[in-house]
KOLMARVO-855271 format. One record per residue: residue number from 1; residue in three letters; chain; x, y, z of N, C-alpha, C in turn. Coordinates in steps of 0.02 Angstrom, whole numbers, plus 50000, padded with zeros to 5 digits. Example, Ala and Ser with C-alpha at 12.3 -4.5 7.8 and 13.67 -1.06 7.14 Angstrom:
2
- resi:resn:chain:nxx:nyy:nzz:caxx:cayy:cazz:cxx:cyy:czz
- 1:ALA:A:50660:49716:50390:50615:49775:50390:50660:49835:50390
- 2:SER:A:50642:49888:50354:50684:49947:50357:50645:50002:50394
//
This chain:
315
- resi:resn:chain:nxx:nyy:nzz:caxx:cayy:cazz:cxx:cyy:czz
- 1:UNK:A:50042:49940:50000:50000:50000:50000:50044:50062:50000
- 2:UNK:A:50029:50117:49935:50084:50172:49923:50042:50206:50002
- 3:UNK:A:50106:50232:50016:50076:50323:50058:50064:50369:50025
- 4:UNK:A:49997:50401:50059:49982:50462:50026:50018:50519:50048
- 5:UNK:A:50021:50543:49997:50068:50619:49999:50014:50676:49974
- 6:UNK:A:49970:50681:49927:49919:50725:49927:49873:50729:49904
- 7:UNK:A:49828:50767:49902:49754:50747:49897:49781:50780:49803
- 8:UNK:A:49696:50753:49768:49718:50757:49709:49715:50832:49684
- 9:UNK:A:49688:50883:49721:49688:50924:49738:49764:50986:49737
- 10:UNK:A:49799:50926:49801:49830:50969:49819:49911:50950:49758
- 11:UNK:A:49898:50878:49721:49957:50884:49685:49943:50926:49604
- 12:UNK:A:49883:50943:49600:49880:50975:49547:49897:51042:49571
- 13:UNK:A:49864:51086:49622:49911:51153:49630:49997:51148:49639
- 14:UNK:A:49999:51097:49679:50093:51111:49680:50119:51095:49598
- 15:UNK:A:50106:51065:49534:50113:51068:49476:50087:51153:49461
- 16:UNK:A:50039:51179:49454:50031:51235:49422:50094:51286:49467
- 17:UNK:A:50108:51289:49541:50122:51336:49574:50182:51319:49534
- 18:UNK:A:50217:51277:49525:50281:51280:49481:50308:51298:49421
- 19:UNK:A:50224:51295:49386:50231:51333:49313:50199:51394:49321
- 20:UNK:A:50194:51424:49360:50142:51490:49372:50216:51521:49398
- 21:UNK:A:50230:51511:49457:50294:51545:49522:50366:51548:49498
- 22:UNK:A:50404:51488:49452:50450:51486:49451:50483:51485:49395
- 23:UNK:A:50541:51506:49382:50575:51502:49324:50622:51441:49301
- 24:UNK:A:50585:51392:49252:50608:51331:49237:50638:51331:49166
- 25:UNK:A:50679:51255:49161:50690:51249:49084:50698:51163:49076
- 26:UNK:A:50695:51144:49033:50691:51073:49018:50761:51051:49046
- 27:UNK:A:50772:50998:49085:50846:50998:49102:50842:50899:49083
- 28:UNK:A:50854:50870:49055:50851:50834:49059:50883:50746:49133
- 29:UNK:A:50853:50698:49152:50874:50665:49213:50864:50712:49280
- 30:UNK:A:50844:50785:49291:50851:50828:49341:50768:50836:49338
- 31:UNK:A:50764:50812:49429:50705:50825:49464:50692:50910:49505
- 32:UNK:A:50708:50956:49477:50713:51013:49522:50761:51033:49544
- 33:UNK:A:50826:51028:49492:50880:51050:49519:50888:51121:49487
- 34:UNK:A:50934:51168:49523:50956:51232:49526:51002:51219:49453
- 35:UNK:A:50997:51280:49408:51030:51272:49342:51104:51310:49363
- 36:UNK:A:51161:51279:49387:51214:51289:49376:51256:51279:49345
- 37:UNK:A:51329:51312:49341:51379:51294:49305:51395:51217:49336
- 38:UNK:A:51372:51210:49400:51438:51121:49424:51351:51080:49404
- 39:UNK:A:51295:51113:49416:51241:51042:49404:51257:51003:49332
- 40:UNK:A:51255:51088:49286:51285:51067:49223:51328:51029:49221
- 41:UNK:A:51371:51042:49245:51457:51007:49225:51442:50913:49249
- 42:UNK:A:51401:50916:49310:51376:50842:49314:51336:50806:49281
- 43:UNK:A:51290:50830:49252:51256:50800:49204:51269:50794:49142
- 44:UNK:A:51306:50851:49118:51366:50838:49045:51411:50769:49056
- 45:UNK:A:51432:50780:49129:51471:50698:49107:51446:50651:49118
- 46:UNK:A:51363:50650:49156:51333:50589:49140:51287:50576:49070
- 47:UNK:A:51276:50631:49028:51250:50603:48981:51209:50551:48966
- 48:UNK:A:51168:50582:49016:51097:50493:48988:51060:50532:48933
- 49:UNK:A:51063:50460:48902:51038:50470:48851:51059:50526:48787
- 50:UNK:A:51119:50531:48797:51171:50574:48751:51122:50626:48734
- 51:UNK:A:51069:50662:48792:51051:50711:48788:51079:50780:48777
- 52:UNK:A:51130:50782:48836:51189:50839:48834:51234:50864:48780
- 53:UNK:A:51201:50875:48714:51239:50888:48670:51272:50954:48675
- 54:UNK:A:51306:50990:48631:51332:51054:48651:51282:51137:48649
- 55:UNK:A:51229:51095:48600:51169:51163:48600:51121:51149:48658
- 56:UNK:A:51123:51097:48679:51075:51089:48752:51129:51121:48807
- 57:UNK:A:51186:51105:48807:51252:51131:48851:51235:51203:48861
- 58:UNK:A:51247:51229:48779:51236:51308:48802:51187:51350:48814
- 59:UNK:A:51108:51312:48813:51049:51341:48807:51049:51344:48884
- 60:UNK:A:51093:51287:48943:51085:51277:48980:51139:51353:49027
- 61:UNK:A:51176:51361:49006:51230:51405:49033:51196:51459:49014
- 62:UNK:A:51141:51490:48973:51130:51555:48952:51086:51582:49034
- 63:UNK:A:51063:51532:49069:51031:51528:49118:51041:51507:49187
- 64:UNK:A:51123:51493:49189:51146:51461:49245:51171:51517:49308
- 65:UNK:A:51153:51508:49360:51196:51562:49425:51137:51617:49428
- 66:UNK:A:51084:51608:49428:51039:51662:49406:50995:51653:49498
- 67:UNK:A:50987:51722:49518:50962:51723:49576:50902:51771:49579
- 68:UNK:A:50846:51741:49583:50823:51670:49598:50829:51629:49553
- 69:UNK:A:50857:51557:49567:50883:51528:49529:50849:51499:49470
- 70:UNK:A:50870:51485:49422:50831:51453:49360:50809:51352:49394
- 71:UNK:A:50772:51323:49392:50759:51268:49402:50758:51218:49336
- 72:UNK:A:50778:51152:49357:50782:51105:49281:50763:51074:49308
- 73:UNK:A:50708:51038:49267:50660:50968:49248:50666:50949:49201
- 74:UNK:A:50655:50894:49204:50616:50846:49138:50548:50819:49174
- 75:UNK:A:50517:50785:49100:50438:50784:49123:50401:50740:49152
- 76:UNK:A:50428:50685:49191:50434:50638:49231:50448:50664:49299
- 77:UNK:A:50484:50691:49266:50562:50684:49332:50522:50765:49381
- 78:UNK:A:50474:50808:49376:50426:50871:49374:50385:50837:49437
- 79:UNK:A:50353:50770:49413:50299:50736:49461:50345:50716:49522
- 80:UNK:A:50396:50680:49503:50454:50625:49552:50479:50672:49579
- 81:UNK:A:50480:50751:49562:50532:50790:49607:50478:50817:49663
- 82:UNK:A:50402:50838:49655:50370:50864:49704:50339:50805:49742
- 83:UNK:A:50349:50743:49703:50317:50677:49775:50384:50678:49822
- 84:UNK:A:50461:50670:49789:50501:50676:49840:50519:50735:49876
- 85:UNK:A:50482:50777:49871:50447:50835:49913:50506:50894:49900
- 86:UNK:A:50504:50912:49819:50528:50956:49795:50478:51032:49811
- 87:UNK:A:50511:51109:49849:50475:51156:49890:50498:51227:49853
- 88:UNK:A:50559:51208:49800:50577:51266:49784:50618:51304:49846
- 89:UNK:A:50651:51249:49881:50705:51266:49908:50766:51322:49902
- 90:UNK:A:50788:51364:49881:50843:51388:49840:50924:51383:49889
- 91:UNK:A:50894:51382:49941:50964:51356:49988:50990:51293:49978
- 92:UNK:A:50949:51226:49936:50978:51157:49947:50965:51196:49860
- 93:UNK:A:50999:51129:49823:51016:51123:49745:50967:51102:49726
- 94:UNK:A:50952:51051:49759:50888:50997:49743:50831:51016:49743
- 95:UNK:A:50816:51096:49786:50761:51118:49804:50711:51085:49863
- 96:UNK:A:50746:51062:49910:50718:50994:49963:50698:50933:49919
- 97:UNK:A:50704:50899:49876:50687:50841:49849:50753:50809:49852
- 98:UNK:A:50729:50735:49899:50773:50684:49915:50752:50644:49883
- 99:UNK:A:50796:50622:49836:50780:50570:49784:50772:50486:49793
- 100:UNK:A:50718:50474:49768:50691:50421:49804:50645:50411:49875
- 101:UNK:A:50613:50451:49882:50592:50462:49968:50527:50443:49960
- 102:UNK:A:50489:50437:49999:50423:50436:50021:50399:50358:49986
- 103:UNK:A:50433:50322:49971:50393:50255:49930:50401:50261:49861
- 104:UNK:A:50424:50329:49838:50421:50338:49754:50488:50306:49729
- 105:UNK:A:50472:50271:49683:50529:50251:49629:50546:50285:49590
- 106:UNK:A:50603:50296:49549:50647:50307:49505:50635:50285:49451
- 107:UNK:A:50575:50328:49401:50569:50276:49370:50556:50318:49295
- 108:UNK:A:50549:50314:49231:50551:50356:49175:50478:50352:49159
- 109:UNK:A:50431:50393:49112:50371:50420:49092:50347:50336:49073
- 110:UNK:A:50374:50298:49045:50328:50240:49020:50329:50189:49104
- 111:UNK:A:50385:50202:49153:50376:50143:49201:50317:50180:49231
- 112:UNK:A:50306:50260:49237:50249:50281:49273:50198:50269:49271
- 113:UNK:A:50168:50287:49196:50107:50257:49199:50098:50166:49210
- 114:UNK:A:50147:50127:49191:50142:50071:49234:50112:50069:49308
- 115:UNK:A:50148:50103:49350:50126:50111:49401:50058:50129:49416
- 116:UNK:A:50043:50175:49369:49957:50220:49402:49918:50155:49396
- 117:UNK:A:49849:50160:49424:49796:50127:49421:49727:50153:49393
- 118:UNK:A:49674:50113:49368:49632:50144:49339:49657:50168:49270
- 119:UNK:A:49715:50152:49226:49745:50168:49159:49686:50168:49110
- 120:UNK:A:49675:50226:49089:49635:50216:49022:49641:50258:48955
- 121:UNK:A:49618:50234:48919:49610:50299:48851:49540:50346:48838
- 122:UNK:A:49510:50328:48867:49442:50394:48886:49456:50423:48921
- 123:UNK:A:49459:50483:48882:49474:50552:48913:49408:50577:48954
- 124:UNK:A:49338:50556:48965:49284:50580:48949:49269:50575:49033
- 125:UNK:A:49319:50543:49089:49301:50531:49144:49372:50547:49173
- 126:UNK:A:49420:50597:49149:49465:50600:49194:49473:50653:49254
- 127:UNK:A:49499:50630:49301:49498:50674:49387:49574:50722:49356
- 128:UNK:A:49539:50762:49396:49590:50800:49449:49673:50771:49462
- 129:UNK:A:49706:50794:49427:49779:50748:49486:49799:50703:49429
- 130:UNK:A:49757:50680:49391:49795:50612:49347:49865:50608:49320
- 131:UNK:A:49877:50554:49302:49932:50559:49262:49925:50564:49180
- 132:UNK:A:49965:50611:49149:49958:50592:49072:50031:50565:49027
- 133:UNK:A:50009:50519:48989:50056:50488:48956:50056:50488:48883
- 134:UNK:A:50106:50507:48846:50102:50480:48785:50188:50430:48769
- 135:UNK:A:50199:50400:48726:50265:50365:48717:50322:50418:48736
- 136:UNK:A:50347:50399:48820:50400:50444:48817:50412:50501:48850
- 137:UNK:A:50322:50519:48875:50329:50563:48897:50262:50603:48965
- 138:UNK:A:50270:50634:48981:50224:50633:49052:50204:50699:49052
- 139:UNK:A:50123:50719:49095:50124:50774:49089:50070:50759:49180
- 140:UNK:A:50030:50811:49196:50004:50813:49275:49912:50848:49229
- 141:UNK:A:49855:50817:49228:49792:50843:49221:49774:50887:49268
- 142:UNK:A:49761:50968:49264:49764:51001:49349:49682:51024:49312
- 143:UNK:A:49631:50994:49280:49574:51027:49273:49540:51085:49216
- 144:UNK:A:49503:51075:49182:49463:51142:49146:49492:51111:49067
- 145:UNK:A:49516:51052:49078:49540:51046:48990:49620:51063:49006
- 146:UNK:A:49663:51068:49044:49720:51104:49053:49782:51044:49086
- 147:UNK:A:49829:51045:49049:49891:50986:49098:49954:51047:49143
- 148:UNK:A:49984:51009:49161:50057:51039:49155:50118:51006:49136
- 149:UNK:A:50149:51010:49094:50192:50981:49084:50277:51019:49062
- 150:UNK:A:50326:50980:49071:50368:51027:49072:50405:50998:48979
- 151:UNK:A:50427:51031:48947:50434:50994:48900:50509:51066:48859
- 152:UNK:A:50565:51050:48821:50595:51084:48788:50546:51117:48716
- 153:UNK:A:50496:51096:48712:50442:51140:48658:50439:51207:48696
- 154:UNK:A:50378:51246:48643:50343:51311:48668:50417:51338:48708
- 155:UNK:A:50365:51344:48763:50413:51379:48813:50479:51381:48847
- 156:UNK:A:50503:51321:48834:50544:51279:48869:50545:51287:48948
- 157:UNK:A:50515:51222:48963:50499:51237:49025:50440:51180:49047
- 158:UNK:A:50424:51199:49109:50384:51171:49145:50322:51234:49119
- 159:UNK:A:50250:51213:49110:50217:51248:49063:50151:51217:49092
- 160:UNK:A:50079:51283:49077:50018:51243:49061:49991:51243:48986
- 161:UNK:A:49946:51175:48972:49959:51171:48899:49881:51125:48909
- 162:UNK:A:49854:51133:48835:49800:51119:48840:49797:51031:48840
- 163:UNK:A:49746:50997:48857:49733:50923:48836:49684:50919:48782
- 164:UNK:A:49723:50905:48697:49677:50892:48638:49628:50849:48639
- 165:UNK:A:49624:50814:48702:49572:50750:48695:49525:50763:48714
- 166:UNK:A:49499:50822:48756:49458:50863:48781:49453:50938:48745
- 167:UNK:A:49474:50945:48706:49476:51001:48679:49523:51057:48660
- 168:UNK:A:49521:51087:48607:49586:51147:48594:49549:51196:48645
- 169:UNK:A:49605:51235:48653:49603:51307:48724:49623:51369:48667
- 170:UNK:A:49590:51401:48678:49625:51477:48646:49690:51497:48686
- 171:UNK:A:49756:51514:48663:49768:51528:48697:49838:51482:48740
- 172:UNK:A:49827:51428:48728:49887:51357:48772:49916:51331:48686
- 173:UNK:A:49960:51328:48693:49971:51269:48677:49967:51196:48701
- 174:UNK:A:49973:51150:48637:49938:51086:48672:49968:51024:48642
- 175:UNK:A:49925:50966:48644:49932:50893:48629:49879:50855:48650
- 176:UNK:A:49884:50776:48602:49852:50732:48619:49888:50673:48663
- 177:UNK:A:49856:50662:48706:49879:50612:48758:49872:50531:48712
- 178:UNK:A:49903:50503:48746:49877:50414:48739:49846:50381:48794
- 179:UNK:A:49855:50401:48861:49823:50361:48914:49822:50411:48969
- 180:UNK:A:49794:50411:49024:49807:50441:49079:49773:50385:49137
- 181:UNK:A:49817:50410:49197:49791:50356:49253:49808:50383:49334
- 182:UNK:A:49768:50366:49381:49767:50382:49444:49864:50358:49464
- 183:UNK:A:49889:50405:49503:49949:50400:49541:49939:50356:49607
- 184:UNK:A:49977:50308:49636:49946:50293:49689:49967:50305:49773
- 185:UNK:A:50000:50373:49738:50020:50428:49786:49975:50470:49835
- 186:UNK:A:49919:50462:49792:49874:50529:49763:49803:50518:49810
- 187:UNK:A:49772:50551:49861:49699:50519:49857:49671:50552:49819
- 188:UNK:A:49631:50513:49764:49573:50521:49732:49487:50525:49750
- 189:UNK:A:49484:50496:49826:49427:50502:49859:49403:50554:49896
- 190:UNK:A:49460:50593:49926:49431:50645:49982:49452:50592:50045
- 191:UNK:A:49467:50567:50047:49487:50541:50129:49565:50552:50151
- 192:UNK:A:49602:50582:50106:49657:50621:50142:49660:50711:50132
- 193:UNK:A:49589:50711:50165:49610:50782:50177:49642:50817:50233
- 194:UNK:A:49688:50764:50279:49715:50793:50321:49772:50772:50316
- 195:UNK:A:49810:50778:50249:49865:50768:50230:49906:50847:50243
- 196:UNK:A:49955:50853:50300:49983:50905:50306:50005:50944:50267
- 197:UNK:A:49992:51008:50235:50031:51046:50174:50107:51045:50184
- 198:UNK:A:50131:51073:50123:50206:51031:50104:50251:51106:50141
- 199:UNK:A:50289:51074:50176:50341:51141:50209:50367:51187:50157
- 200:UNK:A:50352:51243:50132:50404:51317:50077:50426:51360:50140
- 201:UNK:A:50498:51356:50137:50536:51409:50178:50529:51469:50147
- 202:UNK:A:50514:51509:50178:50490:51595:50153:50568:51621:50148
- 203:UNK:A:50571:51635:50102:50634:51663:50063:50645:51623:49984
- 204:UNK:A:50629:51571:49981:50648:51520:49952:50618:51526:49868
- 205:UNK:A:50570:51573:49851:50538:51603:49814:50509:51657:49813
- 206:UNK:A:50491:51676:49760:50454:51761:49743:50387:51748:49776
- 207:UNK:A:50364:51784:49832:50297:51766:49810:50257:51813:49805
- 208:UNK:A:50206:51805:49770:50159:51898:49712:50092:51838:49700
- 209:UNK:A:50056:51871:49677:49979:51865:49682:49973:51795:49623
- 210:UNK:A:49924:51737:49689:49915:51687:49661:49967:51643:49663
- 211:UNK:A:50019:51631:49710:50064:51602:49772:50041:51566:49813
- 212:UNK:A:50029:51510:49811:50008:51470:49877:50070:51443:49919
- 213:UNK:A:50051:51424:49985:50096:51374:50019:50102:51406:50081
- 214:UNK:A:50144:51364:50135:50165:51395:50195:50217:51458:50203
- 215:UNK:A:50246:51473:50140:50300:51540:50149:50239:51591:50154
- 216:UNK:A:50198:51584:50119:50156:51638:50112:50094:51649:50167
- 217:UNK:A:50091:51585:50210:50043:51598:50276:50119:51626:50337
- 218:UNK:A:50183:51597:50312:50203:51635:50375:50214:51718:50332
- 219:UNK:A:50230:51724:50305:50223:51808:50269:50171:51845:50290
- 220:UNK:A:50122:51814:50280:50049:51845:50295:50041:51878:50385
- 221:UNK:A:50076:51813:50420:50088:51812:50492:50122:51866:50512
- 222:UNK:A:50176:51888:50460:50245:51924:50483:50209:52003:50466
- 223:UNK:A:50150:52016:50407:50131:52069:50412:50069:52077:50467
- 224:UNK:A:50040:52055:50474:49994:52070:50526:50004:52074:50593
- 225:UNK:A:50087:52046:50626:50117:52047:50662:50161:52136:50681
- 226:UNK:A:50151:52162:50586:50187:52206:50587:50141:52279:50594
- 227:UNK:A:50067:52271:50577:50033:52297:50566:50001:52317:50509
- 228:UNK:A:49986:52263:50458:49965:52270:50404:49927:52239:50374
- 229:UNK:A:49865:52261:50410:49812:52224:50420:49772:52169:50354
- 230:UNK:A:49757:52120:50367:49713:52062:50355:49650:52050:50360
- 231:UNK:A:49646:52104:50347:49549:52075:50386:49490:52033:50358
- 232:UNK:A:49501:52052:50288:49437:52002:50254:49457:51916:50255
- 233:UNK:A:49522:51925:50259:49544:51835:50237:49610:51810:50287
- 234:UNK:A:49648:51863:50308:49699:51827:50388:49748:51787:50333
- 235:UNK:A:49768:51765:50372:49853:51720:50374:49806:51638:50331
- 236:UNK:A:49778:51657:50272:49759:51593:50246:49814:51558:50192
- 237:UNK:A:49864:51581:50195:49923:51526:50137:49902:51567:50053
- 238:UNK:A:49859:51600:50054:49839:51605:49978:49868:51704:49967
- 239:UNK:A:49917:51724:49919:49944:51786:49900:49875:51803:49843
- 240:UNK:A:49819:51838:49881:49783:51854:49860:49792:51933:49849
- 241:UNK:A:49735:51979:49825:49754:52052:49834:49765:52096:49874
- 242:UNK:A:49713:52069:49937:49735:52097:50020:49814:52088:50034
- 243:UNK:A:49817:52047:49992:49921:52018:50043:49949:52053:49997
- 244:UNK:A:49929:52083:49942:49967:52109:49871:49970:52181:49887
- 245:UNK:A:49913:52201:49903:49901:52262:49953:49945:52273:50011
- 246:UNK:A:49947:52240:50053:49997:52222:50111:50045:52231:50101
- 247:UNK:A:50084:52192:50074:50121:52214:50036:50168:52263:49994
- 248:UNK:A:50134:52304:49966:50130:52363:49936:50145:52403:50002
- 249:UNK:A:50113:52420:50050:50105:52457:50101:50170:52463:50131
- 250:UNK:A:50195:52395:50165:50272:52371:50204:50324:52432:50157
- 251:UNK:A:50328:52396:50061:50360:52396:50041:50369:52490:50040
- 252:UNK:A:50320:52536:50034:50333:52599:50023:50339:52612:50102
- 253:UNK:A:50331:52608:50153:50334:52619:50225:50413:52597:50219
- 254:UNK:A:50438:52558:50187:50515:52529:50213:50540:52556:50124
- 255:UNK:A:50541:52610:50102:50576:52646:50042:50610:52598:49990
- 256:UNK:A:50567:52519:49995:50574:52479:49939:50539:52484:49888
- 257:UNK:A:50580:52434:49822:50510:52458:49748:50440:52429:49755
- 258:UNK:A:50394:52471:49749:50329:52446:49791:50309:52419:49717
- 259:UNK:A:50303:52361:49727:50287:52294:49664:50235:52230:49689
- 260:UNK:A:50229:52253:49770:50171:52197:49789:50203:52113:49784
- 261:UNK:A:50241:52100:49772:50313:52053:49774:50335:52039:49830
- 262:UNK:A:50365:51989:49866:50388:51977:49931:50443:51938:49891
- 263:UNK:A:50502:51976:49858:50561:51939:49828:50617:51947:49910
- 264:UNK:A:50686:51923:49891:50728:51957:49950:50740:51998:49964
- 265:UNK:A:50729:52064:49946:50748:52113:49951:50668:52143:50010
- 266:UNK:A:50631:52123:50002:50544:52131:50049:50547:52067:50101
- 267:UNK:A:50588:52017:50097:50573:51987:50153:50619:51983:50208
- 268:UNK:A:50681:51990:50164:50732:52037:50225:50712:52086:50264
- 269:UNK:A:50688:52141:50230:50673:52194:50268:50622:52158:50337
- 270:UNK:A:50534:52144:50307:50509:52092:50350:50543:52072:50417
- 271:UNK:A:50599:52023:50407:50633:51985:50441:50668:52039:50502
- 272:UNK:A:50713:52083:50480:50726:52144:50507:50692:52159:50560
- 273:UNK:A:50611:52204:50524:50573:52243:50563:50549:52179:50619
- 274:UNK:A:50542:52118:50629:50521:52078:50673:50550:52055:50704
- 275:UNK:A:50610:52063:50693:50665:52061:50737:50666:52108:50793
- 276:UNK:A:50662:52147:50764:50676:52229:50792:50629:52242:50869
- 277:UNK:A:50546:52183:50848:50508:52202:50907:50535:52163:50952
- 278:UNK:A:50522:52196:51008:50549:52169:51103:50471:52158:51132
- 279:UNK:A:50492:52110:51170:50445:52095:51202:50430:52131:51262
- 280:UNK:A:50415:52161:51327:50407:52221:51345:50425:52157:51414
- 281:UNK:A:50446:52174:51467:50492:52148:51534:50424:52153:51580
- 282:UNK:A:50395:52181:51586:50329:52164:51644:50254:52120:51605
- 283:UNK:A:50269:52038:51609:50228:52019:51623:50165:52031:51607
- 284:UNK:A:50138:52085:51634:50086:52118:51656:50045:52142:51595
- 285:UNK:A:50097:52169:51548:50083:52209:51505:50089:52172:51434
- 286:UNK:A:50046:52200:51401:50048:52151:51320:50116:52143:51306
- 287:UNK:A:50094:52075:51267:50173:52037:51273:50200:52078:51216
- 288:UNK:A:50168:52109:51163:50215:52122:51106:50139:52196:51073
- 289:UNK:A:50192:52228:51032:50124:52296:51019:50145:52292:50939
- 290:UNK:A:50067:52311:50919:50077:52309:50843:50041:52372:50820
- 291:UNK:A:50108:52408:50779:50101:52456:50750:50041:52469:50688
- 292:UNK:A:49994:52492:50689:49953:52481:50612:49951:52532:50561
- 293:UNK:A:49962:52540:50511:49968:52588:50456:49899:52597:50420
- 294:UNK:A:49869:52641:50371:49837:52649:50347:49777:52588:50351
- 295:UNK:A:49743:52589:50395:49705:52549:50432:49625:52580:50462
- 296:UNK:A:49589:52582:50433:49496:52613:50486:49512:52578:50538
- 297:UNK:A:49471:52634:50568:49452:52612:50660:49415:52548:50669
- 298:UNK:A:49387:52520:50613:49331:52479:50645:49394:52405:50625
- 299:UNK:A:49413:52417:50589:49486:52380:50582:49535:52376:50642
- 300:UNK:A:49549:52388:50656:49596:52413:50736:49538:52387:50797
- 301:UNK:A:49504:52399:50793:49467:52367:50842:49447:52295:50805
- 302:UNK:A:49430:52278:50766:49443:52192:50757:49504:52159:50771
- 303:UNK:A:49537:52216:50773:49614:52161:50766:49636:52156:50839
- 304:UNK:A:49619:52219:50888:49609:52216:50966:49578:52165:50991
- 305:UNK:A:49524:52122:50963:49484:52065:50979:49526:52001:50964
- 306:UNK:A:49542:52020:50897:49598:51942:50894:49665:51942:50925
- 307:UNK:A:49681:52003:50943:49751:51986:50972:49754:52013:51042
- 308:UNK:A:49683:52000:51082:49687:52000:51149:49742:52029:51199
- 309:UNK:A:49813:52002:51185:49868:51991:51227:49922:52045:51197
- 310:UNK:A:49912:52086:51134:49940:52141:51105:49913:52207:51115
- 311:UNK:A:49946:52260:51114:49953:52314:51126:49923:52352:51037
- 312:UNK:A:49878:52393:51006:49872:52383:50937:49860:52445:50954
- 313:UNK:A:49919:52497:50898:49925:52538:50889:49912:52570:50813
- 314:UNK:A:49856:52612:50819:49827:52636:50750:49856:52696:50735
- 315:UNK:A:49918:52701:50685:49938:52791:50659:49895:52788:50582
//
């Protein structure tokens, strides 16, 4: 019996958040690795599949050392890097994906769909989460007629692209599948919805509107902590327009480029200003006071209700 790692749900957003958030390129044998000069130099001398020719070499160097870093996949290797719990790390190479972990095998686009269950060629009943296959090659079904797949076409890259078997998209490029099939990673029922969300260290990516994950509920934490208020939606994981707003606010209050962006240059600062607060020596008195910026009264007094034990200061 595989372990579940996420609802079908939740592995189709971590596929889009990767082609939406991050800057990829086809890397061939590489599950989420950082595009360097030494990743390069290792995979040039392993040469699987005498992929590494000298125009893949240099397409690869036009993009290497780049901060935030460029990421390489192939289109297998896209699924195998976020089950072995690839986060977009930028401090590890790998991006937190330990290869081979969680029960997942090592395995190329035709052993995968081996693996799935429920394999079929009717397109006319497929979920959420599936796998798609054609000879060779792999892509993730995330819904609406739409895959992701990472592929050296179009874009080069990890990409969303339409599914021809369901229909052309204005707009995507696309393809026809040959099979698709349940992962058995994956719940497909709804009975792991209390599958813990996947750890993103806040720094570790850009994050700007339509960002999911835990960098972005502790971000959310770090402004409302700072005084920048949340009120319709709070510390929910989702870089919606309130946090884009938020955002915006920190960034011209702290004489950064106000872009609504939480790159390093906005979460340093962040990090800084929360540093900076002291906790106050009597006990007695709120443990910590939060400054609020451009904020209504009736705002300031909600936020007095949720943070009971703080001091909330409205300029």
């Amino acid at each position: 019996m595989a372990k579940i790692l996420f609802t079908k749900a939740q592995i189709a957003d971590r596929h889009l958040d990767v082609a939406r958030n991050y800057k990829t390129i086809y890397m061939y044998a590489c599950y989420g690795w950082q595009v360097t000069s030494d990743t390069i130099a290792v995979k040039a001398r392993q040469n699987l599949n005498s992929w590494y020719t000298q125009a893949h070499i240099d397409g690869l160097k036009k993009v290497a050392n780049e901060h935030p870093p460029v990421w390489g996949f192939d289109c297998v290797n896209l699924t195998k890097g976020i089950l072995w719990g690839w986060c977009g790390n930028a401090a590890e190479t790998k991006g937190g994906a330990v290869y081979g972990s969680n029960g997942v095998p090592d395995t190329n686009a035709n052993g995968m769909i081996q693996r799935c269950y429920d394999v079929s060629t009717d397109f006319s009943h497929i979920e959420v989460g599936e796998g798609l296959w054609l000879e060779g090659h792999w892509g993730l079904y995330v819904g609406n007629g739409l895959a992701v797949e990472c592929t050296g076409r179009w874009d080069n890259g990890v990409q969303i692209t339409s599914v021809w078997n369901l229909g052309k998209k204005t707009g995507f490029n696309g393809r026809y599948w040959t099979k698709h099939g349940k992962l058995p990673w994956v719940d497909y029922d709804g009975k792991a919805d209390s599958v813990e969300p996947e750890k993103i260290t806040l720094g570790s990516r850009v994050i700007k509107k339509g960002t999911q994950g835990t960098d972005v509920k502790e971000l959310q934490e770090a402004l409302m902590k700072l005084g920048y208020a949340l009120p319709k939606y709070g510390a929910d994981g989702d870089c919606g327009k309130e946090t884009v707003n938020a955002i915006k606010l920190f960034q011209d209050d702290h004489d950064l480029e106000v872009d609504g962006e939480a790159g390093r240059d906005t979460i340093a600062a962040i990090r800084k200003a929360i540093n900076s607060q002291t906790a106050p020596a009597n006990p007695a008195e709120p443990r910590y006071t939060i400054t609020i910026h451009h904020v209504p009264q009736e705002e300031a007094d909600a936020m007095r209700k949720r943070w009971p034990d703080a001091e909330v200061v409205r300029e």
